[in-house]
ZAGUKOL-321447 format. One record per residue (C-alpha): x, y, z. Coordinates in steps of 0.05 Angstrom, whole numbers, plus 5000, padded with zeros to 4 digits. Example, Ala and Ser with C-alpha at 12.3 -4.5 7.8 and 13.67 -1.06 7.14 Angstrom:
ZAGUKOL-321447
+------+------+------+
:    x :    y :    z :
+------+------+------+
: 5246 : 4910 : 5156 :
: 5273 : 4979 : 5143 :
+------+------+------+
//
This chain:
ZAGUKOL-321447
+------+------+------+
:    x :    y :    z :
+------+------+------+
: 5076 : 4968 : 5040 :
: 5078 : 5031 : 5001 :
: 5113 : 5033 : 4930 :
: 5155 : 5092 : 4925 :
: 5181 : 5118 : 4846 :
: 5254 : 5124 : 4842 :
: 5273 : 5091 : 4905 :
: 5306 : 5023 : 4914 :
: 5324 : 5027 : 4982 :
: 5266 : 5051 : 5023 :
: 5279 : 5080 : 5100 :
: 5241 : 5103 : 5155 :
: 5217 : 5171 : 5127 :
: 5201 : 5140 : 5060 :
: 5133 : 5111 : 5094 :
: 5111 : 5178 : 5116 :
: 5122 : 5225 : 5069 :
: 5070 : 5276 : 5052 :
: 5015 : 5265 : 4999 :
: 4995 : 5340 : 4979 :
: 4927 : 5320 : 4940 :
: 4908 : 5353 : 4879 :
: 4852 : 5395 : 4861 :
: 4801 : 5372 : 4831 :
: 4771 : 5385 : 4762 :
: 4703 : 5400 : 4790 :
: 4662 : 5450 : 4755 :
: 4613 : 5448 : 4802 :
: 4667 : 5470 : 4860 :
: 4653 : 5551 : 4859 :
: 4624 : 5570 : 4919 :
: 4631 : 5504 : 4957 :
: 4673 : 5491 : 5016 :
: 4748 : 5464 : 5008 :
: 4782 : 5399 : 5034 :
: 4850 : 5393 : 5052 :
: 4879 : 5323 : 5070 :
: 4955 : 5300 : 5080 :
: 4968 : 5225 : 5088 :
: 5020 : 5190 : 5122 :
: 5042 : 5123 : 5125 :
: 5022 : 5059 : 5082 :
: 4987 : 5050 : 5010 :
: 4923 : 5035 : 5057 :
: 4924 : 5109 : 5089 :
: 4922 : 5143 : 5016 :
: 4865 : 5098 : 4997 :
: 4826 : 5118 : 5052 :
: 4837 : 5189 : 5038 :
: 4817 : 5179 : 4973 :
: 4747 : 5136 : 5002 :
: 4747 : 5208 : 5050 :
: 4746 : 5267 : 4996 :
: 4686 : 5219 : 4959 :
: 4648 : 5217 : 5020 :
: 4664 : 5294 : 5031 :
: 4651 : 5306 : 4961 :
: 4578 : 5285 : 4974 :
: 4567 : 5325 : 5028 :
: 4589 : 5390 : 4989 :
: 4656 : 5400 : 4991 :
: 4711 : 5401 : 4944 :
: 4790 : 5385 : 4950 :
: 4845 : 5440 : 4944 :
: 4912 : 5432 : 4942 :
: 4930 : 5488 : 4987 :
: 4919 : 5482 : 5069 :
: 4918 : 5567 : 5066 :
: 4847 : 5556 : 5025 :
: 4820 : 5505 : 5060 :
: 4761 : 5499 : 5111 :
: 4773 : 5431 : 5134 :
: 4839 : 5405 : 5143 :
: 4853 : 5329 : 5155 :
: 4912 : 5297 : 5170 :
: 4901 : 5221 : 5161 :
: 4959 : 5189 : 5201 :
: 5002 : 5132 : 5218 :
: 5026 : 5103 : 5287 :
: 5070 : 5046 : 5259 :
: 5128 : 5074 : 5289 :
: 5144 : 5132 : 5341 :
: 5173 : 5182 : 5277 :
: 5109 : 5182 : 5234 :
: 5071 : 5204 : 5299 :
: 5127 : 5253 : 5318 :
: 5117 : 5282 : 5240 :
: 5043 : 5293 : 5256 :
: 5055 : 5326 : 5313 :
: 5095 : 5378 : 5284 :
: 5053 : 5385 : 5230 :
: 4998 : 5405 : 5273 :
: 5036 : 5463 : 5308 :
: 5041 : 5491 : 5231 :
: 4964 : 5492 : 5228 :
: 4970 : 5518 : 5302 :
: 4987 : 5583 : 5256 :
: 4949 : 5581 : 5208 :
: 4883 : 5568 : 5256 :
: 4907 : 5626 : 5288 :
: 4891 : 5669 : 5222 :
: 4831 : 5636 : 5203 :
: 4788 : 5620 : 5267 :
: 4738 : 5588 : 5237 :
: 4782 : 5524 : 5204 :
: 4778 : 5460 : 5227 :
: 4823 : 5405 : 5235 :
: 4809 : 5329 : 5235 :
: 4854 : 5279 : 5257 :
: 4842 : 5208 : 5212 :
: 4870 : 5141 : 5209 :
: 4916 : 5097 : 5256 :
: 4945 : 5149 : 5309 :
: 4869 : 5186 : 5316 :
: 4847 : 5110 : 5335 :
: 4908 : 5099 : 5380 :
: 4899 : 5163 : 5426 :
: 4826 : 5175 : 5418 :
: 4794 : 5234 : 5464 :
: 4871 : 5235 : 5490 :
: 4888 : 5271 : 5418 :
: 4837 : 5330 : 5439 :
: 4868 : 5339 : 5509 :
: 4955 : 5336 : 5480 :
: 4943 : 5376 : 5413 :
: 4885 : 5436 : 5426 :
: 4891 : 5452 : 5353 :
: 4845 : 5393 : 5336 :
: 4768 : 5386 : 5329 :
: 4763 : 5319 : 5303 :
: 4783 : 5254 : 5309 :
: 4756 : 5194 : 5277 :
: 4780 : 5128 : 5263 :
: 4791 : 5086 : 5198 :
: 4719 : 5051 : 5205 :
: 4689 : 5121 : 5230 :
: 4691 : 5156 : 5145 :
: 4615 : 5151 : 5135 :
: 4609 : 5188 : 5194 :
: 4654 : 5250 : 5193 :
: 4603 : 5298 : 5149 :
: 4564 : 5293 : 5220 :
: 4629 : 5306 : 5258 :
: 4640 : 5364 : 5218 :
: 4579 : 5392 : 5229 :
: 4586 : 5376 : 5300 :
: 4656 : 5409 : 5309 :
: 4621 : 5473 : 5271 :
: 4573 : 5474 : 5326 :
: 4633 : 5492 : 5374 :
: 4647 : 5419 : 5404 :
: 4699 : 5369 : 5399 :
: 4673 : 5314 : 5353 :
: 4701 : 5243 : 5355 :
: 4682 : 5168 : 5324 :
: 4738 : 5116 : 5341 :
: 4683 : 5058 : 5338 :
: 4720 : 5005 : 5305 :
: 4667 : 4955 : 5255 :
: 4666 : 4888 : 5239 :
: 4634 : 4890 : 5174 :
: 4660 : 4961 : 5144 :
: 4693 : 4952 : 5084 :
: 4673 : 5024 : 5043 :
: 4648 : 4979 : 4981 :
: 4602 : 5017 : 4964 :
: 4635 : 5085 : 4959 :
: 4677 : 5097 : 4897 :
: 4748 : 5133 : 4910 :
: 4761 : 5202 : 4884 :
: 4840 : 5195 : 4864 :
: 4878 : 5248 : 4892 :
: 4937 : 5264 : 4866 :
: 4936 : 5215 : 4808 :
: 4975 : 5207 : 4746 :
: 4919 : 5171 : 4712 :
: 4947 : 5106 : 4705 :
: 4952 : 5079 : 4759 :
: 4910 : 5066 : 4827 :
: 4894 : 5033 : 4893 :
: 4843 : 4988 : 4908 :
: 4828 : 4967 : 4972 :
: 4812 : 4895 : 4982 :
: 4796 : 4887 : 5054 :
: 4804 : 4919 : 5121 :
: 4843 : 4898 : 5181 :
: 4887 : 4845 : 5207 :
: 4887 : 4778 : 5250 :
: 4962 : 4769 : 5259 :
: 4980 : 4801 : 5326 :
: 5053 : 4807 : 5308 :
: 5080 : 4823 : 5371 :
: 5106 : 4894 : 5347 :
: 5060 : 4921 : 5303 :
: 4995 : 4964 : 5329 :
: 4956 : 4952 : 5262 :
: 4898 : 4899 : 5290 :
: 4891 : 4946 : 5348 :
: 4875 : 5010 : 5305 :
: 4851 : 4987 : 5241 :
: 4807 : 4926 : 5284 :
: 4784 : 4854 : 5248 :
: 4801 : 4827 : 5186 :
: 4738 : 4831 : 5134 :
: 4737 : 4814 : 5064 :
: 4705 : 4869 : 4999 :
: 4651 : 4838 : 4962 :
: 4699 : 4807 : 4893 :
: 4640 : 4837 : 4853 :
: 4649 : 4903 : 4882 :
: 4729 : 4898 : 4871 :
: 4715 : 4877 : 4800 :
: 4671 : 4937 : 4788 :
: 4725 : 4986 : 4807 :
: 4783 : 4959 : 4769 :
: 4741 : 4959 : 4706 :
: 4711 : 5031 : 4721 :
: 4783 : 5050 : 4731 :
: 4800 : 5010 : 4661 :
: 4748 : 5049 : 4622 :
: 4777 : 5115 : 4650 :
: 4850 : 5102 : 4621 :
: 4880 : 5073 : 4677 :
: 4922 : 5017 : 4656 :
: 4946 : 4992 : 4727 :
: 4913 : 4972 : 4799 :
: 4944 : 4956 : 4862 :
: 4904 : 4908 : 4902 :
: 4913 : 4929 : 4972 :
: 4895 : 4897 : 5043 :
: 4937 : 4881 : 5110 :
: 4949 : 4806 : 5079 :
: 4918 : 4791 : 5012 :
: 4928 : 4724 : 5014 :
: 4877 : 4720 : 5068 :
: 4826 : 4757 : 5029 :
: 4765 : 4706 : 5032 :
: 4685 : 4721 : 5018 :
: 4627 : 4679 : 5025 :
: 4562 : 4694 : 4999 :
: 4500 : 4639 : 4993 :
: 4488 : 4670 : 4931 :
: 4561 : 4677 : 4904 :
: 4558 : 4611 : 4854 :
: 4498 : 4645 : 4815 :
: 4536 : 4713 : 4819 :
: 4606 : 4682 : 4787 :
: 4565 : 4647 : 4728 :
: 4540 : 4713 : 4721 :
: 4596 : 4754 : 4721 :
: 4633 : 4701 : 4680 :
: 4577 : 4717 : 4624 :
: 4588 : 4785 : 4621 :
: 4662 : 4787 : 4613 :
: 4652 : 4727 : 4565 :
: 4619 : 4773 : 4526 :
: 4656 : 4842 : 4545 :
: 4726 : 4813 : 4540 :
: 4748 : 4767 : 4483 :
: 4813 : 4776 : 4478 :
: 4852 : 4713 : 4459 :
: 4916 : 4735 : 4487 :
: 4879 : 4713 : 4564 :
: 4891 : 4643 : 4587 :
: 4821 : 4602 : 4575 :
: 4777 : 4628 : 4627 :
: 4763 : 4566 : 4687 :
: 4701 : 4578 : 4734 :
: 4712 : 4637 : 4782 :
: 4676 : 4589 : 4846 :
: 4665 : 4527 : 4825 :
: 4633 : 4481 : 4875 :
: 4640 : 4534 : 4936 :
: 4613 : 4591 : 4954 :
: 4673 : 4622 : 4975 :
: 4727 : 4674 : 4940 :
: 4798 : 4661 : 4947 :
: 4852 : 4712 : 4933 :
: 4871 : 4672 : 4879 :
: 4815 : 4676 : 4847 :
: 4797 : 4744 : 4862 :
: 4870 : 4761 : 4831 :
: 4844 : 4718 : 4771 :
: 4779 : 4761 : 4763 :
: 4814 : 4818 : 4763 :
: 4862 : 4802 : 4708 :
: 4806 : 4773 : 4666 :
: 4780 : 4846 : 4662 :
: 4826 : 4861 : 4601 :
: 4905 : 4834 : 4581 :
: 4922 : 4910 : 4582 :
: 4907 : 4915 : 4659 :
: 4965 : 4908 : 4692 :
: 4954 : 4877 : 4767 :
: 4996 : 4878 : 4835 :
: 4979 : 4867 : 4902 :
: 5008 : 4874 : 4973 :
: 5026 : 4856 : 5029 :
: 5028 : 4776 : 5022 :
: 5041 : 4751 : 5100 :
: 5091 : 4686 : 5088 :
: 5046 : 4640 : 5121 :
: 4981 : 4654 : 5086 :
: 5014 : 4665 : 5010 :
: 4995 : 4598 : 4968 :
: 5015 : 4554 : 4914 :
: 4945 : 4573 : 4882 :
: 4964 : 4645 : 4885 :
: 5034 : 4635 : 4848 :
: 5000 : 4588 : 4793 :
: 4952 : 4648 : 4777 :
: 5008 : 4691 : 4779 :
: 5042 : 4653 : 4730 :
: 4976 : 4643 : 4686 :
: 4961 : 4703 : 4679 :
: 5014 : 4758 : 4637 :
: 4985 : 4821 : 4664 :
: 4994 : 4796 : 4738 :
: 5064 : 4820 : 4748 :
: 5113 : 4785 : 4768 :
: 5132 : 4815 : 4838 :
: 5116 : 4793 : 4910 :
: 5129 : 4837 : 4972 :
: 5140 : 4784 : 5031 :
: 5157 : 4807 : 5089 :
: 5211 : 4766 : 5132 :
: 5217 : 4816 : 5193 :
: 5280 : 4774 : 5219 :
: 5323 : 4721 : 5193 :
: 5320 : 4689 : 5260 :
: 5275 : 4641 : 5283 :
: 5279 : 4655 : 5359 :
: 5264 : 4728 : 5346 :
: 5218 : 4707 : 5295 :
: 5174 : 4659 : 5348 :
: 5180 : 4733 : 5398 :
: 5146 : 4770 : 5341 :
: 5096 : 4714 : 5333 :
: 5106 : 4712 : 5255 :
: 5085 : 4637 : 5263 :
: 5150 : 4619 : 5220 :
: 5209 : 4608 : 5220 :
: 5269 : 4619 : 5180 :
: 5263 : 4536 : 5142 :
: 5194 : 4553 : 5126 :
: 5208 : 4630 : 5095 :
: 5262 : 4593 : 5059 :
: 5218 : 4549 : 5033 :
: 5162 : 4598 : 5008 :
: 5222 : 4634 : 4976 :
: 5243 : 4571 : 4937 :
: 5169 : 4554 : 4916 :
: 5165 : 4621 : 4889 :
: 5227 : 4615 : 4853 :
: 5207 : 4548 : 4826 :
: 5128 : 4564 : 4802 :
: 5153 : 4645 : 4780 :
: 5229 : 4641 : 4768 :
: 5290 : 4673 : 4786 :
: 5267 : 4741 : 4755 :
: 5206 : 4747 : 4807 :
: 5210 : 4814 : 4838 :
: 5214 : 4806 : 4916 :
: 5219 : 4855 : 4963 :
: 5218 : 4847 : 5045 :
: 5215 : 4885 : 5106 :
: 5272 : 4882 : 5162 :
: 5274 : 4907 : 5225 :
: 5334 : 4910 : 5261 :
: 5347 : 4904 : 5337 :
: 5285 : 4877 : 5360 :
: 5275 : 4859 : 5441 :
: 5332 : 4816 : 5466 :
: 5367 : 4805 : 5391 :
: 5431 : 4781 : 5397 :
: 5485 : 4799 : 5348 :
: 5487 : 4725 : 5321 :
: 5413 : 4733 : 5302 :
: 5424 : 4794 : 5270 :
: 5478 : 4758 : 5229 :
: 5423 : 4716 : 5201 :
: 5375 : 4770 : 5180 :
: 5439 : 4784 : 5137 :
: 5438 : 4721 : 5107 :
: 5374 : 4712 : 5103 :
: 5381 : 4769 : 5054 :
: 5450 : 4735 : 5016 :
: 5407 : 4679 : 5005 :
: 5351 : 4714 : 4974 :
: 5381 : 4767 : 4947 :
: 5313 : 4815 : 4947 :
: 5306 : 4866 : 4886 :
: 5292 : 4923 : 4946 :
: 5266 : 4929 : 5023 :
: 5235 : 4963 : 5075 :
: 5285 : 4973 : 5135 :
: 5269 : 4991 : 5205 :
: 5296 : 5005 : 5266 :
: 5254 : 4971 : 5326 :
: 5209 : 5020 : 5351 :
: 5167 : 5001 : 5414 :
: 5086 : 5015 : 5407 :
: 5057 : 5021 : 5460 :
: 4991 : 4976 : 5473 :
: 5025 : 4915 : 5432 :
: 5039 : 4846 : 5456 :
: 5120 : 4868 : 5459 :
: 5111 : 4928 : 5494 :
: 5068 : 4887 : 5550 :
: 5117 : 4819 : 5551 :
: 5186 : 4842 : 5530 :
: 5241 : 4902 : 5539 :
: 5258 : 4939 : 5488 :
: 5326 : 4926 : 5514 :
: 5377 : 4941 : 5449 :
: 5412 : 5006 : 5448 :
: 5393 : 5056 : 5398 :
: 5461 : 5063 : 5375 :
: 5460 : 4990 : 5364 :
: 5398 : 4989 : 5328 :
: 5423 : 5040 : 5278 :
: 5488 : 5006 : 5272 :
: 5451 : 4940 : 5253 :
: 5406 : 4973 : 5204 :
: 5464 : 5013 : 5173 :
: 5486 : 4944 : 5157 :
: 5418 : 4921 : 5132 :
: 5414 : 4979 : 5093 :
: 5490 : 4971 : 5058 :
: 5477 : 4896 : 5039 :
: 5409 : 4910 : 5014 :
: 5440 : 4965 : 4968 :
: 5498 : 4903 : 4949 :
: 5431 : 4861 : 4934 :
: 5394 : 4906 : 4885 :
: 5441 : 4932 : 4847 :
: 5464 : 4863 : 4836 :
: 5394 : 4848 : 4817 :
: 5380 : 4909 : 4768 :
: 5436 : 4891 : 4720 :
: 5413 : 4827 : 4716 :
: 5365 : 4867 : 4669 :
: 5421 : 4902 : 4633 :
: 5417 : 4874 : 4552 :
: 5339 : 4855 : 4566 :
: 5281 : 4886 : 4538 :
: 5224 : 4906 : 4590 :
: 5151 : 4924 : 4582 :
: 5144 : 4991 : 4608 :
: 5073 : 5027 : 4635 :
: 5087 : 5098 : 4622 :
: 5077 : 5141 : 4683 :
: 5094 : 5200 : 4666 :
: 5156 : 5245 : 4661 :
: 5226 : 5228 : 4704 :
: 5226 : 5274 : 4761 :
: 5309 : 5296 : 4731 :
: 5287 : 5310 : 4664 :
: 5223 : 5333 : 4623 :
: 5255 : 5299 : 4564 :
: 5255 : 5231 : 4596 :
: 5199 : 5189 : 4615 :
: 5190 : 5134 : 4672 :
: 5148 : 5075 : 4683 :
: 5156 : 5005 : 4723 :
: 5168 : 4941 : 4695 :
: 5141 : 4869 : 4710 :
: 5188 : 4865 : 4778 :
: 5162 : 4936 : 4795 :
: 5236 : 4968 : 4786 :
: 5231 : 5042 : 4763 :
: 5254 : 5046 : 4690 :
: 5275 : 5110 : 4652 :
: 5284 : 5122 : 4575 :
: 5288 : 5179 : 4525 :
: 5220 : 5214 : 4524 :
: 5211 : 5226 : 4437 :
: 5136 : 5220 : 4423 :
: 5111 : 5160 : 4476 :
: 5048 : 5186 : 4530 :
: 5029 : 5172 : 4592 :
: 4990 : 5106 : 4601 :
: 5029 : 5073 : 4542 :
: 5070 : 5011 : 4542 :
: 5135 : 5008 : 4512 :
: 5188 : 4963 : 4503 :
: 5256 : 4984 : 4534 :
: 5324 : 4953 : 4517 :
: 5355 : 4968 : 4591 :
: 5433 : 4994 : 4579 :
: 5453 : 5011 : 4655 :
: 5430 : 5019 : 4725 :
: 5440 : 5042 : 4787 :
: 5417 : 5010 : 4854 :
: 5350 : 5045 : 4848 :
: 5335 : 5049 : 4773 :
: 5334 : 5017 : 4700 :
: 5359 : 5060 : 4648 :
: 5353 : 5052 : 4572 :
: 5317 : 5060 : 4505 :
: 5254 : 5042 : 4475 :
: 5258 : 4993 : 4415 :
: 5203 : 4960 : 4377 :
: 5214 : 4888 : 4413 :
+------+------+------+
//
């Protein structure tokens, strides 16, 4: 679930490329120690390295950019798939080197693989120190300390009521505009092939006051776009006994702090109920101002609602893209992954969007390809599964067996690899077929652009994302960062827009 600038078709080594963070602008940062973290994997790992140099941060430490300067070093991984822990691994016999130079470094081990392999990290890579898990954060200044003292230091306690609320990111890397923020933790699904509930634990919903805070700190600081990020949104739900006084509360202030008449009359945030939907945390976010622009992934296709798509389509700064993940166009393979779909009812969620949203909606899927026992008939209707919907880009996989999931215990990963890569070559032409055919339907329309900064080609062109999230480039003349302009698209390719900026 990770957006990627400039790509249309995203494959395996997409998810886990390197995030080299930034230094930050911290005049207090002389004579502290320095933090260096690399993230792998989903939108969810670069959050959390963002919740870890805050918490750092307040123990003393600042970020650097550069491992060589660095007296921490954490690597906050993934364990989706075999590669991205293959990548770490490699990684670490880089900093095997570099340990070797400066004794005294440590090296930390974060996220989804450190939770996976536990103590069994310490014992197949000597290099590491640490190891703590993604509800372990509040804890690693002690395992720092610990690991300073000359021992191995690890946390892998996974919580049912972490959610890092209270702790406000430091944005690494950032271009200013845009930013995560996390919504909830976990997952309930136990899709056969994924590891996710078994390393990132139960799902638990943010307090939507909390959320609400964030986005409008991060409105007030320039940023002009969040990402709402969790597992599944769409199950996002908190309770509170005191959450009816706290909406008519909230609904006061922004009353009062945003009246803008461009916004869709304002209806009661929890009215009768003392619980939060994601629809109406989406609504409370987009309420903070019409100039904050507001996505959110990953929908699961089971949980997504009617009341979700109706907000959507109340609200103009909600954009008008869904990621929704089919996995398979097959229902038999789809009942051995344990979506709890099938291929009528993703159909049907794919119509309802297109009815409430319209045929320009922005969707985007995931694939994988040769799953246990998948016949070549059933991959034939992944493929048109994906004729039918024709998705603007996707995430495509080859199966790759985890171990400790439901289908590593119950089923074979019996496909060939060389028919796996064959299928998703095939997966991966058609999807191409599919978005350019979708990006010219832009060709001749004018698109509101948020101005992220300059095209990675060119320093005189800029690029931005539109409503559908499709990368859009244009001539740079004298527009900023963290504008909006409007851009008459003139061409494409599969992966981009590319046109000029006009007054309307």
């Amino acid at each position: 679930m990770t957006l990627i600038p400039e790509l249309t078709i995203l494959q395996p080594d997409d998810k886990e490329h390197i995030d080299l963070p930034r230094t930050l602008e911290d005049e207090l940062a002389v004579g502290k120690k320095r933090l260096y973290i690399e993230s792998y994997g989903c939108q969810m790992n670069f959050a959390d390295s963002e919740i870890v140099a805050a918490v750092m941060r307040n123990a003393g430490y600042a970020t650097t950019s550069s491992a060589a300067d660095a007296d921490v070093i954490f690597l906050n991984t993934c364990a989706i798939r075999d590669n991205a822990e293959q990548k770490v691994r490699h990684r670490l016999k880089h900093l095997t080197g570099l340990k070797r130079q400066k004794p005294e470094l440590l090296v930390g081990m974060l996220g989804c693989m450190a939770e996976r392999l536990k103590t069994k990290l310490l014992e197949e890579e000597k290099v590491v120190d640490i190891v703590a898990g993604p509800d372990a954060y509040r804890d690693i200044p002690k395992l720092v300390e610990e690991a300073e003292s000359g021992q191995k230091a690890v946390n892998v306690f996974l919580s049912r009521e972490e959610t890092y609320a209270d702790i406000s990111p430091i944005r690494l890397n950032s271009n200013g505009v845009t930013a995560f923020v996390s919504i909830m933790r976990g997952c309930d699904n136990m899709c056969s092939f994924c590891v996710v509930p078994f390393t990132r634990g139960r799902e638990r919903s943010r307090d939507p006051f909390s959320i609400v805070r964030e986005a409008q700190d991060l409105f007030d600081r320039g940023y002009r776009e969040v990402t709402l990020l969790g597992q599944n949104v769409d199950s996002y739900k908190w309770s509170s006994e005191v959450l009816g006084a706290r909406s008519e509360e909230l609904g006061e202030e922004h009353a009062s702090a945003t009246p803008h008449s461009s916004l869709p009359e304002r209806r009661p945030l929890a009215p009768n109920t003392n619980i939060t939907t994601f629809a109406l945390l989406l609504e409370m976010v987009a309420q903070i101002h019409p100039d904050l622009r507001v996505r959110f992934s990953t929908s699961h296709p089971k949980d997504i609602t009617d009341d979700v798509l109706h907000t959507m389509a109340r609200y103009a700064n909600i954009c008008n893209y869904i990621h929704l993940p089919a996995q398979s166009g097959n229902s038999r393979v789809l009942k051995l992954m344990n979506r709890t779909y099938d291929r009528p009812w993703y159909i049907g969620k794919i119509d309802r969007i297109r009815e409430i949203l319209g045929e320009d909606c922005g969707i985007s899927t995931d694939m994988i390809s040769g799953f246990c026992t998948e016949t070549e008939e059933e991959h034939q209707d992944s493929l048109s599964l994906m004729d039918y919907v024709h998705y603007d880009y996707a995430y495509m996989f080859a199966y790759s067996e985890r171990p400790g999931t439901l289908a590593a215990k119950k089923y074979a990963d019996d496909i060939p690899e060389d028919v796996k890569k064959r299928r998703l070559n095939e997966i991966i032409a058609r999807q191409l077929s599919h978005s350019a055919e979708r990006n010219q339907r832009h060709i001749g329309q004018v698109q509101r652009v948020l101005v992220e900064g300059t095209s990675k080609r060119s320093d005189d062109f800029l690029c931005g994302r539109n409503d559908q999230n499709k990368m859009v480039v244009f001539p740079k003349g004298n527009h900023q960062k963290g504008q909006y302009v409007n851009v008459l698209v003139t061409e494409c390719t599969s992966a981009t827009l590319r046109g000029e900026v006009v007054n309307e």
